[in-house]
Structures are given as structure tokens and as C-alpha cells.
C-alpha positions as CSV (number, residue, x, y, z in Angstrom):
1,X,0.0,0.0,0.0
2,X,2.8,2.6,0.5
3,X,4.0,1.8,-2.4
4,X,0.9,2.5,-4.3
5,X,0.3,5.2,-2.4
6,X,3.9,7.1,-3.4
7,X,3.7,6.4,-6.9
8,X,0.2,7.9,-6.9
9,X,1.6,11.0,-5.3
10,X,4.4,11.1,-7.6
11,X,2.6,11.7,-10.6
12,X,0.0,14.2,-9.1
13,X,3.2,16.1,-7.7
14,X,2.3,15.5,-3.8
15,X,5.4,13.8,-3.3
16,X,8.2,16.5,-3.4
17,X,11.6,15.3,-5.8
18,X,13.7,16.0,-2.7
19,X,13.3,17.4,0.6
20,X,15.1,20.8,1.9
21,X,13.7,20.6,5.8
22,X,17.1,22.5,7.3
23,X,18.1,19.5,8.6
24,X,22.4,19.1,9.8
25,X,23.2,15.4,8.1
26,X,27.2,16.6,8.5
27,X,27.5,17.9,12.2
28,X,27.7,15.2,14.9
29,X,25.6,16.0,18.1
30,X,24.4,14.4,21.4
31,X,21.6,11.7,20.4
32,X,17.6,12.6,21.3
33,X,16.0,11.0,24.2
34,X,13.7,9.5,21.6
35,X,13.1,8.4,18.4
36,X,10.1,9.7,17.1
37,X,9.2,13.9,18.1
38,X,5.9,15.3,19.2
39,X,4.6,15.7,15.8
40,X,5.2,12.4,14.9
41,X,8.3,13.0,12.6
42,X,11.9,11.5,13.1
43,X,14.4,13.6,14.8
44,X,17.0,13.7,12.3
45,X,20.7,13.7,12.4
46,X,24.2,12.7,12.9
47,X,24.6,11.6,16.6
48,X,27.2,10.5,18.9
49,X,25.3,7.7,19.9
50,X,21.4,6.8,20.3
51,X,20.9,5.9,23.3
52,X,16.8,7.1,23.7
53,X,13.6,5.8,23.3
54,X,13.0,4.0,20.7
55,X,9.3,4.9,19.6
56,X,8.4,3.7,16.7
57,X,4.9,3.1,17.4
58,X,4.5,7.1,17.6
59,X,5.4,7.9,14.1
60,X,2.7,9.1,12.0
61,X,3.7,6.9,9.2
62,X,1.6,4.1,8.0
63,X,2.5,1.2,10.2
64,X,2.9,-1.4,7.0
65,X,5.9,0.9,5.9
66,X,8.1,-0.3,9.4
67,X,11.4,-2.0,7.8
68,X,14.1,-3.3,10.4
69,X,16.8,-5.6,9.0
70,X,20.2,-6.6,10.7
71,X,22.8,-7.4,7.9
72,X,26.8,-8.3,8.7
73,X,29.4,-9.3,6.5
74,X,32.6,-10.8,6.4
75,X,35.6,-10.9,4.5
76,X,38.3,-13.6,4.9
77,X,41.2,-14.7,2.8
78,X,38.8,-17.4,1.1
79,X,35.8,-15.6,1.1
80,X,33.3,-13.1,1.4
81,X,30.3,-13.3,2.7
82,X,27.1,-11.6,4.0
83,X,24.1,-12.5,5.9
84,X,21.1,-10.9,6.9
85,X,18.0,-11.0,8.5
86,X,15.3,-8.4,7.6
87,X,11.5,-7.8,9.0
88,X,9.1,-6.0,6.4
89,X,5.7,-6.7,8.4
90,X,4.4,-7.6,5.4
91,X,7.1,-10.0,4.5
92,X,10.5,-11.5,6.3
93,X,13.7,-12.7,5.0
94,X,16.2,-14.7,5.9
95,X,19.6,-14.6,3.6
96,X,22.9,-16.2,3.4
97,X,25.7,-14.8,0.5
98,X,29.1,-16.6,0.0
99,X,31.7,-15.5,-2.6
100,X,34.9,-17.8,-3.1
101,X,37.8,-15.3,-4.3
102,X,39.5,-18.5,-5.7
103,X,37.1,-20.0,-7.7
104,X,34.7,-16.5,-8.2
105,X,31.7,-19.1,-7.8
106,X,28.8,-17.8,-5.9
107,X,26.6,-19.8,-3.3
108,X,23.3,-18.6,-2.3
109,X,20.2,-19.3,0.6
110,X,17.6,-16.9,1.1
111,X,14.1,-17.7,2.3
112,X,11.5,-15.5,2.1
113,X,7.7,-15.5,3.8
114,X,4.9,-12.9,3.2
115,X,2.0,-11.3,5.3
116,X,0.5,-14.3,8.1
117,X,3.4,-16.8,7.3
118,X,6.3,-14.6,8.1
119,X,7.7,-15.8,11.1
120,X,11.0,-13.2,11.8
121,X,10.5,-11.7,15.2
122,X,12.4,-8.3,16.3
123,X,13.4,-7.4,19.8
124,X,11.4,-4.3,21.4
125,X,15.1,-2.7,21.9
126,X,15.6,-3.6,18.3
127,X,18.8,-5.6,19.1
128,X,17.8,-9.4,18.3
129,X,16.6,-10.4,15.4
130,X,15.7,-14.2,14.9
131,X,13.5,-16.5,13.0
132,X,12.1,-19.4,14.8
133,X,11.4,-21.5,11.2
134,X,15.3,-21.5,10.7
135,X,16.9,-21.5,13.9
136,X,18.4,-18.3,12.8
137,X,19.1,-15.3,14.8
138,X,21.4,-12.1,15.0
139,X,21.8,-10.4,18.2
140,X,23.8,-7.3,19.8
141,X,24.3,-6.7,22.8
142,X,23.0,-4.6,25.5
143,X,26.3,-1.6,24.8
144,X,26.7,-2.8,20.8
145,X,30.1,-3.7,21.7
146,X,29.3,-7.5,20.3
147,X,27.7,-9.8,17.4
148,X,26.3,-13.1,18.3
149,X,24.9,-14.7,14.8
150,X,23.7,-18.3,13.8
151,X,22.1,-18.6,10.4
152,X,20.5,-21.5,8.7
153,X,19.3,-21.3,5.2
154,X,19.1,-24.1,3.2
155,X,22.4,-26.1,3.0
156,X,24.2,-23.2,4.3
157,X,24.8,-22.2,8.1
158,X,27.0,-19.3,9.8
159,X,27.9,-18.9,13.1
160,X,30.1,-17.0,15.4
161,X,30.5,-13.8,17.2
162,X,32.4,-10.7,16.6
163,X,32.7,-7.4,18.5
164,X,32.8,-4.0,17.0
165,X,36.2,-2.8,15.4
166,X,38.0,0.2,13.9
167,X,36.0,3.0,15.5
168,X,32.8,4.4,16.7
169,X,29.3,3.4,15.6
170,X,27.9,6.1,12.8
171,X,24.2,6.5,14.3
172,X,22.2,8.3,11.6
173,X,18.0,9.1,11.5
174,X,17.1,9.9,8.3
175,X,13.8,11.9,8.0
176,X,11.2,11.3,5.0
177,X,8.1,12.5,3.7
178,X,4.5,11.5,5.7
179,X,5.9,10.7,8.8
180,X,8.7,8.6,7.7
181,X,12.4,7.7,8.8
182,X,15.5,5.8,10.0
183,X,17.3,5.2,12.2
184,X,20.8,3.5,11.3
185,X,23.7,2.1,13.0
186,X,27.2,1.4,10.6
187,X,30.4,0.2,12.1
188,X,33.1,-2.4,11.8
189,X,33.4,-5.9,13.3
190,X,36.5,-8.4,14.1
191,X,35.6,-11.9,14.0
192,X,36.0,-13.6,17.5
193,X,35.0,-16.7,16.1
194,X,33.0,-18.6,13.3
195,X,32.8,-21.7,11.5
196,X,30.7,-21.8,7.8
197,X,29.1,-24.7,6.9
198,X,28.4,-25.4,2.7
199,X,26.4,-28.4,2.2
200,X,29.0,-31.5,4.1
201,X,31.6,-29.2,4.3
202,X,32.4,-27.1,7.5
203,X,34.9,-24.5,7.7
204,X,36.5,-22.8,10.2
205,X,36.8,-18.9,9.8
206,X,40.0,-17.1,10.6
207,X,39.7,-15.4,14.5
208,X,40.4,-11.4,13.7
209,X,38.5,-11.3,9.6
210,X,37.1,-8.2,9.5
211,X,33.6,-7.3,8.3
212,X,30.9,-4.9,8.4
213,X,27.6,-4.4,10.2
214,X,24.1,-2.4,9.3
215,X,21.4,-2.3,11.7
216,X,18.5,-0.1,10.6
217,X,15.4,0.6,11.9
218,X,12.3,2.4,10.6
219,X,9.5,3.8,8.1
220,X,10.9,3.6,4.5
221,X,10.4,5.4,1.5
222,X,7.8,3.6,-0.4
223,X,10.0,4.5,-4.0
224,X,13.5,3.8,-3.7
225,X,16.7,4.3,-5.5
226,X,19.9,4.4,-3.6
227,X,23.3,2.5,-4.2
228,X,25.0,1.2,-0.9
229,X,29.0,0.0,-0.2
230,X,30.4,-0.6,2.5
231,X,34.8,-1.8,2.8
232,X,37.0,-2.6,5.9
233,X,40.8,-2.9,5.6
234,X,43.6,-1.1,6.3
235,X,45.9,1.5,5.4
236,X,49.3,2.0,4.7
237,X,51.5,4.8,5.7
238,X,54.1,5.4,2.9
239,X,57.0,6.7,4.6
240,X,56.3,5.3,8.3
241,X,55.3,2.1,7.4
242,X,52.0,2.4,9.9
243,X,49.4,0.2,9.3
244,X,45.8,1.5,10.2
245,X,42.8,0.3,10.0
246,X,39.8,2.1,8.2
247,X,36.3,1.3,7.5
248,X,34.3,3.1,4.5
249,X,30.2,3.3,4.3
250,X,28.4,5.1,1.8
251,X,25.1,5.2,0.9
252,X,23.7,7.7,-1.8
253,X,19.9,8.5,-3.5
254,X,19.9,7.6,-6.9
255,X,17.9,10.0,-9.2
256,X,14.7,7.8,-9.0
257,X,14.3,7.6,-4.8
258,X,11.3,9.8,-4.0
259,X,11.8,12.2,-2.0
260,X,15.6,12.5,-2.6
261,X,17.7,13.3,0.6
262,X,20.7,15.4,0.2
């Protein structure tokens, strides 16, 4: 129905190209003590950390428009791979990605359930997300300092832990048209442990692979455009011979999103 409702409003004009509502994306500042404002509207920004209430409930979006996924990746000398687990209301997914850098071959799980049979569940504090069908959950804890994961899909399993690396969470909320926002946590991970299973095959992954995590929480943007790339590795100093490491996350609006935010 949001959907609908956006493209509708698109071609009557009631849905603005992009949105100009004076709001700081670039200046970091000390998080709100909730989510969602008075007028239903997210408070928007770049915080320190976001540590408030998280009242989605309030927001005067439609309530089918909620989207909360939980997605982490890793990169070892074998492979790469990236797992998720994402709650649409009216659908949930459960998804499992695995790239061999030797061979280039790709290996793929991903089950999906719509409307009554969708059986992800999400955490009140947003910090668990697990689906019973599968046995498959992701969960951080209580400060964000650590990943616990298990995922199941088809002939495919991960599991592990990992605790955040590099530097500070990015905490982001994003405000949208009719109510809508996000609310987005990026940062680096360090593998602890983890062992990937593919079909008989089980596979021990190398303690200290780094990875990324995306934890986002809100109303979405019924039309969306927008490329998304995330990198961990490290850096080089030329002359000292310093190795640092860095972590890179973009995300950008491609011409298409409505409404568009700079």
C-alpha cells in the first residue's frame, strides 16, 4: 500500500523530488531521548550515539511501511560473505551470500515469507533479530560492543561472534516524507570466532576477519533508488610504514528515490 500510495503521489506532484527541511546530516551532536518527536516526525541527524527511546509506534507513518533488517558481513582470505535477516511486516527474509575469491563461484540461501506466514521476530530494543522457522538469529548486545549470529538457510549455516572494530558506531536518523524515517547504526566488526558450513563441508573462519555491520530501523520510502557500499581494511602509511585500519560506508539517493535526501 505505500508503495501505491507514493507512486500515486508522484505523478500528481504530492510527493516532493527531494526534501530541503534545514536538517544538519554533516555535524555530529548528542543523540535525542527518543526516536520519534511530538509531531510524529523522526528527529534527524548525525549523533554520537542513540541511546533514547525508541518509539516507533508514535510515528505518524503508515505502520505497513516499518522496515528493520540486521545485515553483517565478512571478509576472509577465502571468502566473502554476508548474511542478513530483515523484517518487512508484510514479509520477512532470511539470507545467506558466499563469494569464493579462488574460484569467483557464488553460493546462495535466502528464504522469504509474506504477510500471516512470516515468522522473523524483532526485539522491542531492536537488538535481536531471529526467526524461529530457521533457527536463525542475530543479536547485539546490551552496549553494541558485540555480534552473536547463527544462520541456517538451506544447505548453508554461519555462526560466530564478533565485537565491533576500527571505530565508533555512525548513528544516523534519516527523515522522510508523511511521517517517515531511519534510524541507522554502521560500524566495523572483528571476527571472535565462526565456522561456515556449505552443504558436508564445514569451515573454520580465521579469529580477527574483519567485516561490516548495518542495523536499521524504521518507516521507509515507499520509492526507492539508492546505491549502498560498505569496505574494511587497512591502510598504509608510505613513509612510516603504519598500518591503520579504516572502514568506509556510503550510501547515496539515486535519481529515482522519492523524495531525494541530500
Amino acid at each position: 500500500m505505500p508503495r501505491l500510495i507514493d507512486r500515486g503521489d508522484v505523478l500528481i506532484g504530492r510527493t516532493p523530488e527531494t526534501l530541503d527541511l534545514g536538517i544538519d546530516y554533516l555535524t555530529r551532536r548528542p543523540g535525542p531521548d527518543r526516536l520519534i518527536a511530538d509531531d510524529g516526525t523522526y528527529n534527524a541527524g548525525w549523533f554520537e550515539s542513540f541511546d533514547g527511546e525508541l518509539n516507533l509506534d508514535q510515528s505518524s507513518a503508515f505502520s505497513i511501511a516499518l522496515h528493520r533488517w540486521l545485515h553483517l558481513s565478512i571478509d576472509t582470505p577465502e571468502r566473502f560473505i554476508v548474511c542478513n535477516i530483515a523484517d518487512f511486516v508484510k514479509a520477512g527474509n532470511v539470507a545467506l551470500l558466499i563469494a569464493d575469491k579462488r574460484t569467483g563461484q557464488f553460493r546462495h540461501g535466502s528464504l522469504s515469507k509474506l504477510l500471516p506466514q512470516n515468522s522473523v521476530e524483532v526485539s522491542e530494543d531492536g537488538r535481536c533479530f531471529s526467526d524461529p522457522d530457521t533457527h536463525s538469529f542475530i543479536r547485539v548486545s546490551a552496549d553494541g560492543e558485540r555480534f552473536e549470529f547463527s544462520l541456517n538457510v538451506e544447505d548453508l549455516r554461519l555462526s560466530g561472534a564478533a565485537t565491533r572494530a576500527v571505530g565508533p558506531t555512525f548513528h544516523h536518523v534519516t527523515r522522510f516524507h508523511r511521517g517517515r524515517g531511519s534510524l541507522q547504526f554502521y560500524g566495523a566488526l572483528r571476527l571472535e570466532h565462526g565456522s561456515l558450513v556449505i552443504g558436508q563441508h564445514v569451515h573454520a573462519l580465521p579469529t580477527g576477519s574483519l567485516g561490516t555491520f548495518d542495523r536499521t530501523l524504521g518507516h521507509q520510502r515507499g520509492v526507492q533508488a539508492w546505491n549502498w557500499i560498505a569496505a574494511v581494511g587497512s591502510a598504509t602509511h608510505v613513509k612510516s610504514g603504519r598500518v591503520a585500519p579504516m572502514c568506509v560506508q556510503i550510501a547515496k539517493d539515486r535519481p529515482l528515490a522519492r523524495p531525494v535526501v541530500l
